[in-house]
N, C-alpha and C positions, 0 to 999 in steps of 0.2 A: 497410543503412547509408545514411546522407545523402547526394545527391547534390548538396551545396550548404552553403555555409558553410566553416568554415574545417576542416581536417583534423587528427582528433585523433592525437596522436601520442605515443607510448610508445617510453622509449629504455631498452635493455639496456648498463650500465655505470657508471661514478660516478667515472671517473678521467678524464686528458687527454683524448681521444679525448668523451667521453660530454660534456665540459664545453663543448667546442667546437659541435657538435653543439646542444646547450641553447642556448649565444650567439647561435650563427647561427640560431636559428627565431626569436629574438626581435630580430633584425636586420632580419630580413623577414618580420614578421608576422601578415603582412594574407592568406597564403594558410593558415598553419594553425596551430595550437599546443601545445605539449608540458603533455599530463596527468598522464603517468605516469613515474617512473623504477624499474626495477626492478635492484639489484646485490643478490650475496651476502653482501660485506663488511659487517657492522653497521655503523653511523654514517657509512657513507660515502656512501649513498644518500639518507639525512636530508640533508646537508649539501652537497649539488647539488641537492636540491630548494628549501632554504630559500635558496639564493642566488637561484636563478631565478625562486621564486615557484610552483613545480612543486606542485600539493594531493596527489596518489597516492604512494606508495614502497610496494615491495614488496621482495622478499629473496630471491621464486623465481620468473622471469620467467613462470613457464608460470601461477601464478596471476594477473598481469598481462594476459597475453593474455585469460583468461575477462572483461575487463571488454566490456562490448558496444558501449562508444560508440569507445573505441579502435580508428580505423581503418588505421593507420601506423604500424610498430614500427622501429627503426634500432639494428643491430646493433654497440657498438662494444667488444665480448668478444674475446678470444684467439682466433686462427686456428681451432684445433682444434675449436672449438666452435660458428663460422659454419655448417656444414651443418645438425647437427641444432637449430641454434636457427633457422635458416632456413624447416627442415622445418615444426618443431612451431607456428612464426607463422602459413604459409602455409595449415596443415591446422585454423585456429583461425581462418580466412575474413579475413586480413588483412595488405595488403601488407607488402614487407620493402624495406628501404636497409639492404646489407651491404655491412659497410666494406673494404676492399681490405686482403689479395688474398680472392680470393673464399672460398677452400675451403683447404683440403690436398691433395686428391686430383684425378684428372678425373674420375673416378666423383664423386666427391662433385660436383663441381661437374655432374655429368649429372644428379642425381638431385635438386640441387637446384632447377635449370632446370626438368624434368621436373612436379617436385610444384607448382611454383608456375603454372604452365601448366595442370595438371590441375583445381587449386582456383581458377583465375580470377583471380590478385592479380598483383601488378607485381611483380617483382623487378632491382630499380633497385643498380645498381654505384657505389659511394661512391669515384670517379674526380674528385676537385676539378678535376681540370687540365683536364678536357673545359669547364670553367666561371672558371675563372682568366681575370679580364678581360685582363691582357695578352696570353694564349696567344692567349685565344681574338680579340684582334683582329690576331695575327700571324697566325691561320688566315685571317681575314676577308680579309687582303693578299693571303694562297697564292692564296685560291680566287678572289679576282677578276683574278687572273695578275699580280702586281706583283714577282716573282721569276723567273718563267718558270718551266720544269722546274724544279721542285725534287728535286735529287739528295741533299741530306744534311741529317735532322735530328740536331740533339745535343739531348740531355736532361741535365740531371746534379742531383742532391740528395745534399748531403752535411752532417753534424756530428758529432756526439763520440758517440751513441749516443742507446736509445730511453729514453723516460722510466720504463716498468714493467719489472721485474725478470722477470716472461712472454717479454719479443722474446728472452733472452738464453736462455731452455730451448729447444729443438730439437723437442721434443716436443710444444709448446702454436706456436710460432711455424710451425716446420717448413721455415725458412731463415735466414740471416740478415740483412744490409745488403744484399743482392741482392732476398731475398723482399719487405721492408720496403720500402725505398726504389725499386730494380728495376721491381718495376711498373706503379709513377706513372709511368716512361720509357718501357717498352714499352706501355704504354695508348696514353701523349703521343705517340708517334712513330707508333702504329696510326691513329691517331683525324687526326691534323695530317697523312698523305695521305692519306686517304679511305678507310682499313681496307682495304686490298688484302694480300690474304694475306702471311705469313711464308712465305719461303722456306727460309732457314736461320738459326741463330745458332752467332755466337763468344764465348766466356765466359773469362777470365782471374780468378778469384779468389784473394782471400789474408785471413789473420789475422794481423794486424801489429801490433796493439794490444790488443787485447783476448783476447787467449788464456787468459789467467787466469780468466774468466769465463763463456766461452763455446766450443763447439766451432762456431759458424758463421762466416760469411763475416764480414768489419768490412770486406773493399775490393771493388769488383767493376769490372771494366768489359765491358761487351756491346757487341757488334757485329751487329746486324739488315740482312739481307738481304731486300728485299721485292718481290715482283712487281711489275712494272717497271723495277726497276734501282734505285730508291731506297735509301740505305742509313739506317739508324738506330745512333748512337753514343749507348749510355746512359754513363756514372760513376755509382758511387757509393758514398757511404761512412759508417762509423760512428767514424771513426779522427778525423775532421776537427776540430781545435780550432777555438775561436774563435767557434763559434754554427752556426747554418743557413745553409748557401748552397742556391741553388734556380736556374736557371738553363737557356735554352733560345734556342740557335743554327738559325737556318735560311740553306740556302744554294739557290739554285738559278742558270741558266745566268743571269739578267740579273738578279740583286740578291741581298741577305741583310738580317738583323735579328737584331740581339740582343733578348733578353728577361732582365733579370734581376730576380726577383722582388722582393725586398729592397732591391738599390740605390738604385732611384728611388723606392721610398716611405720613405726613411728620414732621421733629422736626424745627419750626422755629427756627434759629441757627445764631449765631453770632461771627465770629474766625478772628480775630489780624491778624493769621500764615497763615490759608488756612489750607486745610485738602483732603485727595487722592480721593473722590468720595460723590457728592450730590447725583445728578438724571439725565437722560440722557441729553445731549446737554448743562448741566450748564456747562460754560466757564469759571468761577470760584469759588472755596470757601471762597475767603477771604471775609471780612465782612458781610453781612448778608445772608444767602443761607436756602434753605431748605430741607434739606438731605430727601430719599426717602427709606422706611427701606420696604422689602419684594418685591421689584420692580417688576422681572418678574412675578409674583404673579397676585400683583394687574395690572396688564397688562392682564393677562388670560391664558399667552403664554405656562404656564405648564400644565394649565387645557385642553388648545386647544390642543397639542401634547400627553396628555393621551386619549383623545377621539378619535385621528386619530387613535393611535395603537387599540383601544378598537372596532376602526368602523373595521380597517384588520381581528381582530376576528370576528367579528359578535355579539357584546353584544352590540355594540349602533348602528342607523344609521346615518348616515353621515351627520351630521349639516351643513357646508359648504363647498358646491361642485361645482365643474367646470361651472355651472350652474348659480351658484351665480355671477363668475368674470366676467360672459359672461356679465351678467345683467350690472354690475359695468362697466366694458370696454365700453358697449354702449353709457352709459350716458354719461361719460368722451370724448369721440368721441363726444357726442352734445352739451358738457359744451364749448368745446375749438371751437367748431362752432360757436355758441351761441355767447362767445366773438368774433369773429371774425366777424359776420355780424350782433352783437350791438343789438338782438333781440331776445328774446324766442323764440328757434327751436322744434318743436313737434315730440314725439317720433311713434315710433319706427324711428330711425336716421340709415341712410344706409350711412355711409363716403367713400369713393374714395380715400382717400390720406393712405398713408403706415404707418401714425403712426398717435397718437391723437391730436400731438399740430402741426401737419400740417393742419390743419381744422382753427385755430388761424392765425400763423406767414402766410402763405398763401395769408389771406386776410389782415391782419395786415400792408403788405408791398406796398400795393395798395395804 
């Protein structure tokens, strides 16, 4: 493959996630460019390439992979299907960006570590918040001591639910408003003090809204215990009207800082008529909304996907890697324990069950 020029890239999907993705390379596209899209769904795959300008569409990713200039594949399919499409990318000599949470399983997430280490490619963790210009210059204050100890991150992401009818089966997701949203929190609160292990979590979950729909979580809140003494408070939720909220507290012994994602990029706004787009998940524009201007921006999500291509070169190293989901995938496995036997589980947490909210619904039925 080239060691130079721009990196070619093949995305897996054709819906939210796959669209974002497309936007953000061409937000920042002087490090690489999206050639291919491969979904199963007929005409949905057409019709993400013709917006973007996309030449390639395929219908079965693994024909995808066989193109030889394709050096960078970006994974944004159903949970269930991250590992072995993880697999078949990395054993077809070309990096992967797997979109969060990594896997279903820790095996899976071992094995997909494992194979991509074997065949040589990068496998880069699609963690926007490592890259979130706000966070990351609330990290910049941490770490040049403008708080002092910091003893408590909050994290919290919440709205009314996910856009694909997949997050709501248990079976393709394998959690829900905890797995989903959860661990953008436990990444953000790992990564914002310096990845110092988990020592335990506390997990309270409920289904308050959406029961009709789903047997997963819609509420969660997590408590992270971290070596040193730090703590980390996630929220989150699929219950929340009103649109996206996104948000991130830091406190330490000589300062704090709010972060909220949305607020300060947004025009508070007021329309009679309604109008074609606020900000992700609002359900409507009419009467008072607050539109969100530079979105995937202040998200991270073009800075994140400039650094994967720049990591396949060799000018950056890998900020968030297969290493990172593992971490995340753990605690998620001890959050949905956690709930489920009503008490702080201490980590390192070894689960048994095939996905993470079987550690929950499990004992939950008892």
């Amino acid at each position: 493959m080239p060691a130079t020029g721009k990196v070619k890239v093949g995305i897996i999907g054709s819906q939210f996630e796959a669209d974002i993705h497309a936007a953000s390379f061409q937000l920042m596209p002087e490090e690489a460019e999206v050639v291919a899209i491969a979904s199963p769904t007929p005409g949905n795959a057409e019709k993400l390439a013709k917006r973007y300008a996309i030449p390639r569409v395929f219908l079965d990713y693994r024909d995808m992979l066989k193109e030889p200039d394709i050096e960078m594949v970006t994974i944004t399919a159903p949970n269930s299907f991250h590992a072995q499409m993880t697999i078949d990318i990395a054993k077809a000599g070309k990096h992967v960006v797997c979109e969060k949470p990594l896997c279903m399983t820790l095996a899976e997430a071992d094995e997909m570590i494992d194979t991509c280490k074997r065949q040589g490619v990068l496998l880069a963790y699609a963690e926007e918040l490592f890259f979130t210009p706000k966070y990351v210059k609330a990290k910049e204050m941490a770490d040049q001591g403008a708080f002092g100890r910091v003893y408590l991150v909050k994290q919290s992401e919440k709205h009314f639910g996910p856009h694909s009818a997949w997050f709501w089966d248990m079976d393709k997701a394998g959690g829900g408003a905890f797995m989903d949203l959860g661990c953008h929190g436990i990444a953000f609160c790992y990564w914002f003090l310096g990845r110092p292990a988990i020592k335990s979590v506390y997990t309270q979950l409920a289904t308050n809204v959406h029961a009709a729909k789903t047997k997963g979580d819609d509420e969660a809140i997590c408590i992270l215990e971290f070596e040193g003494g730090a703590i980390g408070m996630i929220e989150n939720s699929w219950a929340r009207r009103g649109g996206m909220s996104d948000r991130s507290e830091i406190y330490g012994e000589g300062g704090v800082t709010y972060a909220d994602l949305h607020m300060g990029n947004a025009l508070p706004t007021y329309s009679e008529y309604g109008f074609g787009y606020a900000v992700e998940k609002a359900p409507s524009t009419q009467g008072w909304s607050y539109p969100v201007f530079e979105e995937h921006w202040n998200y991270g999500i073009p800075q994140e996907m400039r650094h994967f291509a720049r990591a396949v070169r060799g000018k950056e190293t890998l900020q968030a890697t297969g290493e990172d989901g593992r971490v995340v995938m753990q605690a998620l496995y001890a959050g949905y324990a956690s709930a489920g036997l009503g008490q702080k589980v201490q980590m390192p947490y070894h689960p048994k069950t095939s996905k993470p909210i079987d550690e929950w619904l499990s004992r939950k039925s008892k």
